[in-house]
TORVONU-350322 format. One record per residue: residue in three letters; x, y negated, z of N, C-alpha, C in turn. Coordinates in steps of 0.05 Angstrom, whole numbers, plus 5000, padded with zeros to 4 digits. Atoms other than C-alpha are relative to their C-alpha. Example, Ala and Ser with C-alpha at 12.3 -4.5 7.8 and 13.67 -1.06 7.14 Angstrom:
residues 2
+------+--------+---------+------+---------+----------+-------+--------+---------+------+
: resn : n.east : n.north : n.up : ca.east : ca.north : ca.up : c.east : c.north : c.up :
+------+--------+---------+------+---------+----------+-------+--------+---------+------+
:  ALA :   5018 :    5024 : 5000 :    5246 :     5090 :  5156 :   5018 :    4976 : 5000 :
:  SER :   4984 :    5024 : 4999 :    5273 :     5021 :  5143 :   4985 :    4978 : 5014 :
+------+--------+---------+------+---------+----------+-------+--------+---------+------+
end
This chain:
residues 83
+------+--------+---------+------+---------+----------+-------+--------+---------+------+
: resn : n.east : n.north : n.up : ca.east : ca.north : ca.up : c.east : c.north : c.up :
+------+--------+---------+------+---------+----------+-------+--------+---------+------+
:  UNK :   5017 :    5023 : 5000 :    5000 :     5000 :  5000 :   5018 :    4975 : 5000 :
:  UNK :   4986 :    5028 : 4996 :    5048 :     4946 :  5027 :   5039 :    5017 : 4994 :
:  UNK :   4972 :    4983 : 4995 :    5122 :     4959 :  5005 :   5017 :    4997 : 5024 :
:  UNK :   4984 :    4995 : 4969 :    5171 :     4972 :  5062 :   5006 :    4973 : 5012 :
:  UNK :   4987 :    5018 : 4990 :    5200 :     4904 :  5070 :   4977 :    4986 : 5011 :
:  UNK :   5011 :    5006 : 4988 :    5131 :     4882 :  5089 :   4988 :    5011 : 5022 :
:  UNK :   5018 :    4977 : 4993 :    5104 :     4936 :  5134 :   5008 :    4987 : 5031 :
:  UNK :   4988 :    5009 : 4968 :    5144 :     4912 :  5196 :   4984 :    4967 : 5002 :
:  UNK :   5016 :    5029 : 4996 :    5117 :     4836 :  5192 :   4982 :    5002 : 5011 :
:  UNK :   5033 :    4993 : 5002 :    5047 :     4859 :  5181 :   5000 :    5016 : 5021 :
:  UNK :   5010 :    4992 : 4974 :    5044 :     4903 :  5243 :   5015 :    4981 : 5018 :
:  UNK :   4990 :    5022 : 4978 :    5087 :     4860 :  5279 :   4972 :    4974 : 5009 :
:  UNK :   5012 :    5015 : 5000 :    5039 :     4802 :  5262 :   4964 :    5011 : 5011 :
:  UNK :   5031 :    4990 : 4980 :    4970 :     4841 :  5276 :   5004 :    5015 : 5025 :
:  UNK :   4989 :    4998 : 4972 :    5011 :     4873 :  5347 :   4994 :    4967 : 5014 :
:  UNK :   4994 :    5034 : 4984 :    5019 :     4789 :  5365 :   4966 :    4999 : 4990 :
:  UNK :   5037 :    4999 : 4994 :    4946 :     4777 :  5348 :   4987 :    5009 : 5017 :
:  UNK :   5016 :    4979 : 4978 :    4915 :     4835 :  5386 :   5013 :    4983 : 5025 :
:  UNK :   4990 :    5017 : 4976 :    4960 :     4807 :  5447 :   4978 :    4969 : 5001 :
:  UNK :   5013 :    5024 : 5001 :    4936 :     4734 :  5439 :   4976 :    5010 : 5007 :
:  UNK :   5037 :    4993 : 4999 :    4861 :     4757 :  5423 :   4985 :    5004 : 5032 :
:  UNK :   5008 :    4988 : 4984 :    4864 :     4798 :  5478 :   5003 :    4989 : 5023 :
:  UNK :   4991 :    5018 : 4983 :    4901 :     4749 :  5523 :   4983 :    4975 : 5012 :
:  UNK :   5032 :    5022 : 4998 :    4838 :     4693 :  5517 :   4982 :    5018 : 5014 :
:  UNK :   5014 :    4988 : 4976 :    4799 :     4742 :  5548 :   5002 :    5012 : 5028 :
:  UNK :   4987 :    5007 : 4981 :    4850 :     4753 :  5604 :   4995 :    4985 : 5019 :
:  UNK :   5002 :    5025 : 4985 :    4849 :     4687 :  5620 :   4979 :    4987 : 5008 :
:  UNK :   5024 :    5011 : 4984 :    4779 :     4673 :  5622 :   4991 :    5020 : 5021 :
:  UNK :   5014 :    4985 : 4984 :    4761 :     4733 :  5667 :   5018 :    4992 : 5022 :
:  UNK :   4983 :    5007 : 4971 :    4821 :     4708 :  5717 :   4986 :    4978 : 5009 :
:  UNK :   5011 :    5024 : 4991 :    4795 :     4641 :  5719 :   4968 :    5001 : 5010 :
:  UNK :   5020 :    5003 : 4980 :    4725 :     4660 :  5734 :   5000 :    5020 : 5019 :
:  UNK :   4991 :    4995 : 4976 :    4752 :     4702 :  5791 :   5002 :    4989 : 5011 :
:  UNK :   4992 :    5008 : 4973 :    4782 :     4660 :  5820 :   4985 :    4974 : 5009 :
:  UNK :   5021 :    5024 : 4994 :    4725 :     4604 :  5814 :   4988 :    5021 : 5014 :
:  UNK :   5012 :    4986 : 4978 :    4684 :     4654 :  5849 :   5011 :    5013 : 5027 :
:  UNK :   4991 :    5002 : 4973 :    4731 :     4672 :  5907 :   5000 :    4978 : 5015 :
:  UNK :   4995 :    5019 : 4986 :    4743 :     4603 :  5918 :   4963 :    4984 : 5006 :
:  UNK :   5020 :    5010 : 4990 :    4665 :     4587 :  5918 :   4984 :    5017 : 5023 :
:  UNK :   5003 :    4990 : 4971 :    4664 :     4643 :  5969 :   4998 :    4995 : 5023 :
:  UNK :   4985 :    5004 : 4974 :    4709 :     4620 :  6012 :   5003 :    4968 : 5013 :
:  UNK :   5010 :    5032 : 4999 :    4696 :     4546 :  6003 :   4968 :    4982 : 5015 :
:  UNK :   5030 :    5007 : 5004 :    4620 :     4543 :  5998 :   4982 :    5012 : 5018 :
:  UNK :   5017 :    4985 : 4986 :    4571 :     4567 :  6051 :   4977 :    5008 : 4992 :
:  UNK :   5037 :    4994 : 5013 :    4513 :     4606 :  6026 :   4976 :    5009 : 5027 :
:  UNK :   5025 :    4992 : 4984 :    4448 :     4603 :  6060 :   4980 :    5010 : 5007 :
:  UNK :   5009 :    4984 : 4995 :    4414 :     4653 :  6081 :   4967 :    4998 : 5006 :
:  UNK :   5025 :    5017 : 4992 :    4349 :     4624 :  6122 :   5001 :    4972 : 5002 :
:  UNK :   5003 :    5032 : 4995 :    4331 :     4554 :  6123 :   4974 :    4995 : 5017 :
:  UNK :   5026 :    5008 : 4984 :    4290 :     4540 :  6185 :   4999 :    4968 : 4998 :
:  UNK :   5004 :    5031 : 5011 :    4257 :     4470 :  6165 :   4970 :    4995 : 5027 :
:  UNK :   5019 :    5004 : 4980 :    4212 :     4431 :  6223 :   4985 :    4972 : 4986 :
:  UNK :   5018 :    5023 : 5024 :    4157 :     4387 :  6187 :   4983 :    4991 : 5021 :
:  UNK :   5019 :    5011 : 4978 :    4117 :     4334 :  6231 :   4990 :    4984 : 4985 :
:  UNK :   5009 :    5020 : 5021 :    4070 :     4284 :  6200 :   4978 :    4984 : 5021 :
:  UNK :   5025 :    5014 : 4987 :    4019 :     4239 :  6224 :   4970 :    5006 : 4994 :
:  UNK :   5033 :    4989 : 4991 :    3945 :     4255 :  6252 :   4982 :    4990 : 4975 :
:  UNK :   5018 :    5006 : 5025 :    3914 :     4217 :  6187 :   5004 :    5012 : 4983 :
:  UNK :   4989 :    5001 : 5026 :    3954 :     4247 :  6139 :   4986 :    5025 : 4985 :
:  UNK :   5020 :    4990 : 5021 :    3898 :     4304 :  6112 :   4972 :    5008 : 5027 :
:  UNK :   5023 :    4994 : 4979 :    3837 :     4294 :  6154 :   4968 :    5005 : 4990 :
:  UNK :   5021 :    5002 : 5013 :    3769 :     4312 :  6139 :   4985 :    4974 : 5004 :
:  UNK :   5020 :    5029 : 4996 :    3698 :     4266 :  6145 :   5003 :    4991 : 5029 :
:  UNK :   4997 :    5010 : 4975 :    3707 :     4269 :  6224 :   5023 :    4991 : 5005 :
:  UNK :   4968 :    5001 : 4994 :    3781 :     4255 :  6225 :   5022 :    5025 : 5013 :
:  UNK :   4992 :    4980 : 4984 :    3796 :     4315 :  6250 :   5022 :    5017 : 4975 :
:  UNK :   4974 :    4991 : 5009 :    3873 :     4335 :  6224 :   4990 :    5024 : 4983 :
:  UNK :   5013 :    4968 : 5014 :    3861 :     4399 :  6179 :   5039 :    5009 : 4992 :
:  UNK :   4973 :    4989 : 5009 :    3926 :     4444 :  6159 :   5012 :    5000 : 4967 :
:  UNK :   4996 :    5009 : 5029 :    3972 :     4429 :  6104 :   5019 :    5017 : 4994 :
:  UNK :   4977 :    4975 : 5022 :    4012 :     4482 :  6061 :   5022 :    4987 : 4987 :
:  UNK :   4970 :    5020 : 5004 :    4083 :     4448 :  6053 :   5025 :    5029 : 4979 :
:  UNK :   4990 :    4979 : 5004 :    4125 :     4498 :  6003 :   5031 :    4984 : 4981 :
:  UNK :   4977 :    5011 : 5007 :    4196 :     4486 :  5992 :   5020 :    5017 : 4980 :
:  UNK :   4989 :    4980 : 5013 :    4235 :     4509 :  5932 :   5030 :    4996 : 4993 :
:  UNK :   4967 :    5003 : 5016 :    4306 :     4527 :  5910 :   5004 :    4996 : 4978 :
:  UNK :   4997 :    4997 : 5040 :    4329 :     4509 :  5846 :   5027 :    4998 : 5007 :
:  UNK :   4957 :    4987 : 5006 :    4400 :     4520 :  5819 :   5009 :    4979 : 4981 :
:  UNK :   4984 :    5029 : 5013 :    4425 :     4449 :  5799 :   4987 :    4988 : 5024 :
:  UNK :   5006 :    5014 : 4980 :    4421 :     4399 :  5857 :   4980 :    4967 : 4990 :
:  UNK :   5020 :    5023 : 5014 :    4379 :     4351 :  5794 :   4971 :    4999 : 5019 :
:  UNK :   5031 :    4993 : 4992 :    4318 :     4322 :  5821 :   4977 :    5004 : 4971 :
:  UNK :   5023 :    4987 : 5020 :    4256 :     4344 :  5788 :   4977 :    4980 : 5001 :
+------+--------+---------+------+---------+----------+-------+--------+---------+------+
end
């Protein structure tokens, strides 16, 4: 196919490729290692969040005034954007 004097280049050159190629994928799987150890070991994750909610006696009352119960529901989202 390739005469002799090229045969060595040509694997040489697709050997150094594969390396490289393979090398980019290396490097990104180190680096998100080690972003995730360090958001381990950095970052506190929270498990329960006990939250204490108080409001004032008007704030859902019926026709007598009489306070009624209010359903308060708090959610996680995964970007600290408000919504």
């Amino acid at each position: 196919m390739f005469p002799i004097r090229f045969k060595r280049p040509a694997l040489l050159c697709m050997a150094m490729l594969t390396v490289v190629l393979s090398g980019c994928g290396l490097i990104q799987k180190v680096v998100d290692e080690s972003k995730s150890v360090a958001s381990a070991v950095f970052y506190k994750q929270i498990k329960i969040l006990h939250l204490d909610f108080f409001s004032r006696s008007a704030l859902n009352t019926d026709a007598e005034d009489t306070p009624l119960s209010t359903m308060v529901a708090c959610l996680a989202t995964e970007n600290p954007r408000r919504f």
